[in-house]
N, C-alpha and C positions, 0 to 999 in steps of 0.2 A: 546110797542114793538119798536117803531120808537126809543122811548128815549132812550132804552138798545143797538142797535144798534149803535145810534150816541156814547156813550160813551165810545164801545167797537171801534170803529173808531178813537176814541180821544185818548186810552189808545194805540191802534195800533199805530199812526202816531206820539204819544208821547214816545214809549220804544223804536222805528226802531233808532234814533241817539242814547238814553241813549245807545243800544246793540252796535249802533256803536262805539261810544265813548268809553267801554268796553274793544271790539275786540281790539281798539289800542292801549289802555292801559297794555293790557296783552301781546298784540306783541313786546312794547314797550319793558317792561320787559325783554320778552323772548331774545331779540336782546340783552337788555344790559348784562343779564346770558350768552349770548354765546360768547361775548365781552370779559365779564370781562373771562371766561374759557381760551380764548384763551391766554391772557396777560399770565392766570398763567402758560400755557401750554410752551409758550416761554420763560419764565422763569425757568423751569423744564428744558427749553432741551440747557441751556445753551447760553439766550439771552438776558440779563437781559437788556441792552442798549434799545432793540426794544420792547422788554415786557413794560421800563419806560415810551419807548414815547408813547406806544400806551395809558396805563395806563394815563398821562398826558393830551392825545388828547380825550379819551371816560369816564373819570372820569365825574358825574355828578358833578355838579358846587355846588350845594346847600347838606348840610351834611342832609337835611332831607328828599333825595332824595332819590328811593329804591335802597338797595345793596349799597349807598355811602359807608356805615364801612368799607364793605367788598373791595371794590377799597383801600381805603384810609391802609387797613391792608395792602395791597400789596405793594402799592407805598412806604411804609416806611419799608419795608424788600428791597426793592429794591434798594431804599437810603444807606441804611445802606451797604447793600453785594458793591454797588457800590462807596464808600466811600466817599458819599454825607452827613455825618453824621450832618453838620450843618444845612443843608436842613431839617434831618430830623428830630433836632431838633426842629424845627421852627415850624414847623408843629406840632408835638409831643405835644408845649406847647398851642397849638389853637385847642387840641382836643373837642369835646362838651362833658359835662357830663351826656346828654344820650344814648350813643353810646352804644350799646348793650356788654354785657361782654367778651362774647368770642374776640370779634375783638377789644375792648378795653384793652385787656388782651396783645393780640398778638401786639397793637399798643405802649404800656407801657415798653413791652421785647423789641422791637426795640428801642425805645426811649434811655432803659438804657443800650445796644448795641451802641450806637451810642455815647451817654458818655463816657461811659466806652476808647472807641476810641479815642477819644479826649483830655482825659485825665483830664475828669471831675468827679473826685470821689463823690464828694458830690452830685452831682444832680444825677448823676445814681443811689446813695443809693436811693435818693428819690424818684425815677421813679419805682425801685423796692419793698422799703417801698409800695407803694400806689397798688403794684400789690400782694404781697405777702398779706398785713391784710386786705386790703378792698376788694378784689376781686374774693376770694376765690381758687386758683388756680391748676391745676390738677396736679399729682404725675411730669410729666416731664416737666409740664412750673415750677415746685419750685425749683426742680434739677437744672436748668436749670439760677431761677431768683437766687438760692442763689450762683452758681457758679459765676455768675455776679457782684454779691454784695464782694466778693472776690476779684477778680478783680480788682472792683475800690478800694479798699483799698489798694493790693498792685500800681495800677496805682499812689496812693496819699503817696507810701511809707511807709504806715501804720505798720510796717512786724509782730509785736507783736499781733494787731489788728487780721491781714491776720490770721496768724498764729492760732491763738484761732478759729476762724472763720472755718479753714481747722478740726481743732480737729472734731469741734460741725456736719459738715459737713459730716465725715467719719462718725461718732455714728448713724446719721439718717439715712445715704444710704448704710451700710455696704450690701456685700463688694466693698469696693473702684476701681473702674476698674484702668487699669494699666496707661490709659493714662490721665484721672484726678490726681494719684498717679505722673505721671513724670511731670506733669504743676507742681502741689504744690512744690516738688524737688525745680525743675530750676529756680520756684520765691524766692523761699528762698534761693537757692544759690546765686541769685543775689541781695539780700536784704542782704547777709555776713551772716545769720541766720544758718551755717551748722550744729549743732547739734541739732535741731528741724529738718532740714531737713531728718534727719538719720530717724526718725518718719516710713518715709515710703521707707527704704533701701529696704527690703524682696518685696516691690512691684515690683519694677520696672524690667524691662527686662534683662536677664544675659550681655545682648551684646550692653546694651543701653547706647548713649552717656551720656546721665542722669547722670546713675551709675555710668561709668566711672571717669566722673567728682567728684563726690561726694565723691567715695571712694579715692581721690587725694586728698580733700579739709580738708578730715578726718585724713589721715595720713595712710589708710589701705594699700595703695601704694605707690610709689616715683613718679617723674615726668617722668623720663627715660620709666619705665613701661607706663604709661597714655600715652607717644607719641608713642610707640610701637605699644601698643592695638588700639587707635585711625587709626595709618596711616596704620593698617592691615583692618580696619574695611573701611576707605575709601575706600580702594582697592577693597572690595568688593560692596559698596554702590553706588559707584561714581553716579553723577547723577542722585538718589533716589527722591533725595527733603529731606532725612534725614542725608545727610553726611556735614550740616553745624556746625549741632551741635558739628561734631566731629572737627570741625575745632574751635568750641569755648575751645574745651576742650586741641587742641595743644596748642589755644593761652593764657591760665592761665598756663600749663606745660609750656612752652618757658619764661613766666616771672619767673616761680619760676626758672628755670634756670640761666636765663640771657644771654636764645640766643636770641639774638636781631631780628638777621636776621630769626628767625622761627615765631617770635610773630609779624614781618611782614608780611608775607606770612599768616597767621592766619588772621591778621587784615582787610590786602587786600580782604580774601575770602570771610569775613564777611560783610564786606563792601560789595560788589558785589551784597549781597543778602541782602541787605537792603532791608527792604519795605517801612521804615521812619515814622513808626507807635509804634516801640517798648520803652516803658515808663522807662529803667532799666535804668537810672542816668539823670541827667541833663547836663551830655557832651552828643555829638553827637556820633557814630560812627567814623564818618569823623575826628574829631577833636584827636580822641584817634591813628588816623593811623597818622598824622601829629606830635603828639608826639611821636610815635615811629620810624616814620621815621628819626625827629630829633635828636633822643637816642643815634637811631645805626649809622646814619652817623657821628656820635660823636666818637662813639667807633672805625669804622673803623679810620676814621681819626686820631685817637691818636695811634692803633695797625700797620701801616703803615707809620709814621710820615707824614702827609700832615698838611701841615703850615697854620695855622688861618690866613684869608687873604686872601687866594694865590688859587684865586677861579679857575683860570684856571689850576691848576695842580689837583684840584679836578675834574672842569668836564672831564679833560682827564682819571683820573684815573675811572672814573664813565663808560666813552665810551669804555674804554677796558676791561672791565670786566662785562659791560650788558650782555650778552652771559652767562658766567661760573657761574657770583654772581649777578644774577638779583635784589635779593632785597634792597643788600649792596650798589649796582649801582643807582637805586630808591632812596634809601636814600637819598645818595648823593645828586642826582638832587633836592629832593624834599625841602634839604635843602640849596640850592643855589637860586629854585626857590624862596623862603620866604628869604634870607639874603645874595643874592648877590651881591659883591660892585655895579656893573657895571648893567644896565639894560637890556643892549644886552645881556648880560649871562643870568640875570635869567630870561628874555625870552626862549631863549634856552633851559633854563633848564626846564621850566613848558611844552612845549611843547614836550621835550623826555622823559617825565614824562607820559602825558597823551597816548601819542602817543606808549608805551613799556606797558602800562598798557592795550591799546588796542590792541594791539598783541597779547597779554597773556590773550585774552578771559575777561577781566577786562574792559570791557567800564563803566558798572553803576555805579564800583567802581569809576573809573575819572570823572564819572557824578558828584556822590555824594562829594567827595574830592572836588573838586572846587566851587560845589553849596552850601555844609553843612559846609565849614571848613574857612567860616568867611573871604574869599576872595571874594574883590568885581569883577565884570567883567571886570571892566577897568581896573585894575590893570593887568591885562591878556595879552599878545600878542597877535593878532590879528589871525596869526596861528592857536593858541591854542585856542581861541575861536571859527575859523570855526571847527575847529574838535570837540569838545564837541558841538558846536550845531548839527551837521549832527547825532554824536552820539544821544543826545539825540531827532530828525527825527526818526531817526529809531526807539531808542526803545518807540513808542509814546508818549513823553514826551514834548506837542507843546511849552509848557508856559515858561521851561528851556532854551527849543530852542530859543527862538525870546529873554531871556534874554541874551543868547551869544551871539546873530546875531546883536542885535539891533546897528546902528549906521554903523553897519561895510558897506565899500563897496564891492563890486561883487570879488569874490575869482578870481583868474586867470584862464582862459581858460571856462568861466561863463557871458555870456553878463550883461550889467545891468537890461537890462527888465527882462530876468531870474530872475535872484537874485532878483529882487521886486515881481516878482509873485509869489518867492519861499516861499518869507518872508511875503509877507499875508498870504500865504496859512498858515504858523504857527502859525500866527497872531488871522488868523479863528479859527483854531484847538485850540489855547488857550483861547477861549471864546474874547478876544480884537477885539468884530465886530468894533467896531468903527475906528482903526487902521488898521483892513484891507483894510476895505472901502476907506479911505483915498488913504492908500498904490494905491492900483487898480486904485482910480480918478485921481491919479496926474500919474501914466502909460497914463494914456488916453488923457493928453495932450502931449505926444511928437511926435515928428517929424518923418515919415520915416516908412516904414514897420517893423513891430515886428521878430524878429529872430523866426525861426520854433518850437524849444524846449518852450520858451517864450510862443508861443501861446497853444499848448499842456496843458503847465503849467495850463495856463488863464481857457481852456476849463475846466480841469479836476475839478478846483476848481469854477467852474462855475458851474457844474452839482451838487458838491457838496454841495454847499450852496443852491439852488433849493431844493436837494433831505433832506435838513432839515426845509423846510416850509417857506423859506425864495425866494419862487420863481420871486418879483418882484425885492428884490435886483440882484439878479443873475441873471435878465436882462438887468437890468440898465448897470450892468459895463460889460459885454459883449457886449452890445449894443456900450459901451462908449468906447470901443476897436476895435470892428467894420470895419472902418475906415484904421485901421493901420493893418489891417492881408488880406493876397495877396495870389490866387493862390488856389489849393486845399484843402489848410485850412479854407479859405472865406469859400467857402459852407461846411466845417465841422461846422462852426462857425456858420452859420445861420440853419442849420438842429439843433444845439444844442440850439440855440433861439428858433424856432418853438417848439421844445419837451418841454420846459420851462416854455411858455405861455399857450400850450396847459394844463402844469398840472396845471396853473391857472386861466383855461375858461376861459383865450382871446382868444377865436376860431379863431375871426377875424385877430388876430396879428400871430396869431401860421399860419392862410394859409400864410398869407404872408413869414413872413419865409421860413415854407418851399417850397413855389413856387420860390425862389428867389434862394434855394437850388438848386431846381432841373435843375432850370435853364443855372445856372451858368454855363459858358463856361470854362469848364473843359477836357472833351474831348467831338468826335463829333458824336459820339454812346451814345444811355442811357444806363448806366451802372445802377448796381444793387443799389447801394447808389440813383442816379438820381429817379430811378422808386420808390423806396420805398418813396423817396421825395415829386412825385407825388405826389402819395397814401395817404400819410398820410396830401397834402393840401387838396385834394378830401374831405377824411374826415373833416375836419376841414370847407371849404367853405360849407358842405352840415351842418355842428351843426350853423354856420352864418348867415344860407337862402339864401345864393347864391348857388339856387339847378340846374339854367343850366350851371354854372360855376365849380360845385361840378361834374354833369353827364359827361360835355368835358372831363375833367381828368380823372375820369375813365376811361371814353371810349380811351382815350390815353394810357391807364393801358393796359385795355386789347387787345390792338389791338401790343403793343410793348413791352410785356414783355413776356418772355419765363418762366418766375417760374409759375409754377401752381396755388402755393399755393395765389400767388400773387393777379393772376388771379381770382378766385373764393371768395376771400374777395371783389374784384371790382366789381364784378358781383353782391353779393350779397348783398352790399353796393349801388347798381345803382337801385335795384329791388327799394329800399326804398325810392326811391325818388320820 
């Protein structure tokens, strides 16, 4: 009896850790299912950037960790939606060969997604080969891999290929829905294939630019008809998201014309709405509005007499008719910018280029025009450069930016610490930490207090480089700036240290901070900024162990501040100590 007991004792004190060890392991779990839910959950509602980091931040490190497939499925749809395509081929090709099928299935579709993008025909076929015969896959991942395998075919020019491809495609999924039906079209009219494309006329929509175009290319219509139908169809689309196409179908009508000036206005539109993803020639967009730009300022010029040469009666003739003949005027410019005798003109000229394009709701266009059409930066006016970089500031495009900005000095009525905090902050935004960094060190040895705007700048991009995990650089050059900011900015500047440290447990550094905050002789009443300064060293001295130093502050709290809410966090932050 004694023995039965002792063993039921050993079996007891021997399963109390295996049970505990269990419970964590199943907690463990449970935490990473409700993780990984969440990621997909913000990626559902339209957050794919914070779904990636979190994905990146709680992804299990080891592929034979639980649910790794499943993270690893996400991260590379996430890649791909976010046009991280080379990322996620990298990844793609380090998948393990026993990842379970479904999520290997779903990681194989991004892979050839993400080809496909790139403009790698061949390895998307292969990405889809390996998912389509080896893997077995369900009615709409086949649909889905062979519309892809399409794709890269036309991406690689293939159109004969495509073309056999679209037949074999229809015959397995009949019937063909309408907007499969107007892709196949629009590849084939851009591969010149239009009597294969006539295949699927009766699909497409009566009122669709598809159509339109197609029965132009065919000869069912003239061009005159195709720009009627189109600029009626605008009229009712405008700002759809589907009225460019009808601006493709002005700009093949205006060439079989030979109005110059309309297959401008076409090219400009298109351009605008570049994504810089579209595989249909090996010209650029950019590069085809540069040739027409050069067409028709040909044309005007010879229907006007303006003299070969005689650049300044061209840009006059260009400045009096931007108004009435905007695109004719364009031209002009655009063709004085590239073949001006004198370089003060085709400064001039590039800059009432960009500058008329940006009036006319066309900045991406001038983005792209100057970025895609084989001009280098420095060839540019310094003018024209600040304005396509703010342009491209706004439309968040940092890496353009800092290529226009780069070298240049401080625009007029713009300090120079501005203008360098401006130009890291682009610098940051274009992944070039290293050149920020810089940028920011060499601010921090000058002389003399920072202009107001300048420090603003400093902060905003101070919180933001913290708020992407990089919290000790974004003390350093705050810190390293310090020094040179005066006045009620100081204690913004040190409340923004403290918030900084604290998100990276320097408890100790964050009170400091914000005691230095609150401190600061600013005015001679605590104001609501001061006491919240307080508050938040309180806290921070009391996570340090300095708990009669953490209790004074409080009690400072509570004895001088009139917010409630205030209040009752101090209190019940004091109980704790």
């Amino acid at each position: 009896m004694k023995l039965a007991l002792s063993c039921r004792g050993i079996r007891g004190s021997y399963n109390q850790p295996m049970r505990m060890l269990l419970t964590w392991v199943l907690l463990a779990c449970a935490a990473t299912a409700s993780a990984l839910e969440t990621a997909r959950s913000l990626a559902a509602s339209g957050a794919p950037h914070l779904a990636l980091a979190r994905v990146e931040q709680l992804q299990p490190g080891e592929s034979a960790a639980p649910r790794w497939a499943e993270w690893e499925t996400l991260r590379l749809v996430l890649l791909v939606d976010l046009k991280r395509n080379d990322e996620a081929l990298k990844r793609a090709a380090a998948l393990p060969s026993s990842m379970p099928s479904p999520a290997l299935r779903s990681c194989l579709m991004s892979a050839t997604r993400a080809a496909v993008a790139l403009g790698l025909g061949a390895r998307a076929r292969a990405y889809a080969a390996r998912l389509l015969w080896q893997l077995e896959p369900a009615g709409e991942e086949a649909r889905a891999a062979r519309l892809l395998v399409i794709e890269s075919q036309l991406a690689d020019r293939k159109g004969e290929t495509a073309f056999r491809a679209m037949l074999r495609y229809e015959q397995d999924f009949r019937p063909l829905d309408r907007a499969t039906a107007g892709r196949f079209v629009e590849a084939l009219l851009d591969l010149g294939l239009d009597k294969e494309a006539v295949n699927w006329l009766a699909s497409l929509g009566e009122a669709s630019a598809t159509k339109l175009r197609l029965r132009m290319r065919t000869g069912l219509i003239g061009p005159d008809s195709a720009i009627a139908q189109a600029r009626a169809q605008l009229g009712r689309q405008s700002n759809t998201g589907q009225d460019i196409e009808y601006w493709r179908v002005l700009g093949e009508a205006a060439a079989r014309q030979g109005n110059g000036a309309l297959r401008v206005e076409a090219l400009e539109q298109l351009l605008n709405h570049y994504a810089g993803n579209e595989a249909r020639s090996s010209r650029t967009p950019a590069q085809d509005l540069w040739q027409a730009y050069l067409s028709e300022a040909q044309t005007v010029a010879n229907r006007d007499r303006l003299l070969a040469g005689d650049d300044v009666a061209w840009s006059d003739h260009a400045a009096r008719h931007l108004g009435s003949k905007t695109h004719e005027s364009r031209s002009l410019y655009a063709y004085l910018a590239r073949n001006g005798a004198k370089i003060e003109l085709r400064h001039v000229a590039q800059l009432q280029l960009v500058f008329s394009l940006y009036q006319g709701g066309l900045d991406h266009a001038a983005l792209h025009l100057f970025s895609d059409g084989n001009t280098p930066a420095g060839a540019l006016d310094s003018r024209t450069r600040y304005l396509l970089g703010e342009i491209a500031e706004t439309r968040h495009m940092p890496a353009l930016a800092v290529r226009f900005w780069q070298g240049l000095s401080a625009p007029i009525a713009v300090s120079t610490e501005e203008w360098q905090i401006r130009f890291a902050t682009a610098q940051w935004r274009a992944g070039a930490l290293e050149g920020a960094t810089d940028t920011m060190r060499l601010l921090a040895t000058q002389h003399g207090a920072l202009p107001r705007p300048a420090v603003i700048r400093a902060l905003a991009l101070g919180r933001e480089i913290a708020a992407a995990g990089k919290a000790g650089l974004a003390e350093e050059l705050l810190a390293g700036i310090l020094p040179l900011i005066a006045g009620d900015l100081a204690r913004d500047a040190l409340f923004a240290l403290g918030a900084i440290a604290e998100s990276a447990a320097h408890f100790a550094r964050a009170a400091d901070y914000f005691m230095r905050s609150a401190i600061a002789p600013v005015s001679h009443s605590p104001d609501a900024q001061a006491l919240q300064a307080r508050l938040a060293a309180a806290v921070n001295l009391a996570r340090t162990g300095f708990r009669e130093d953490a209790r004074a502050q409080f009690q400072w709290v509570i004895g001088n501040s009139k917010d409630v809410a205030q209040v009752e966090h101090a209190r019940a932050e004091l109980s704790k100590l």
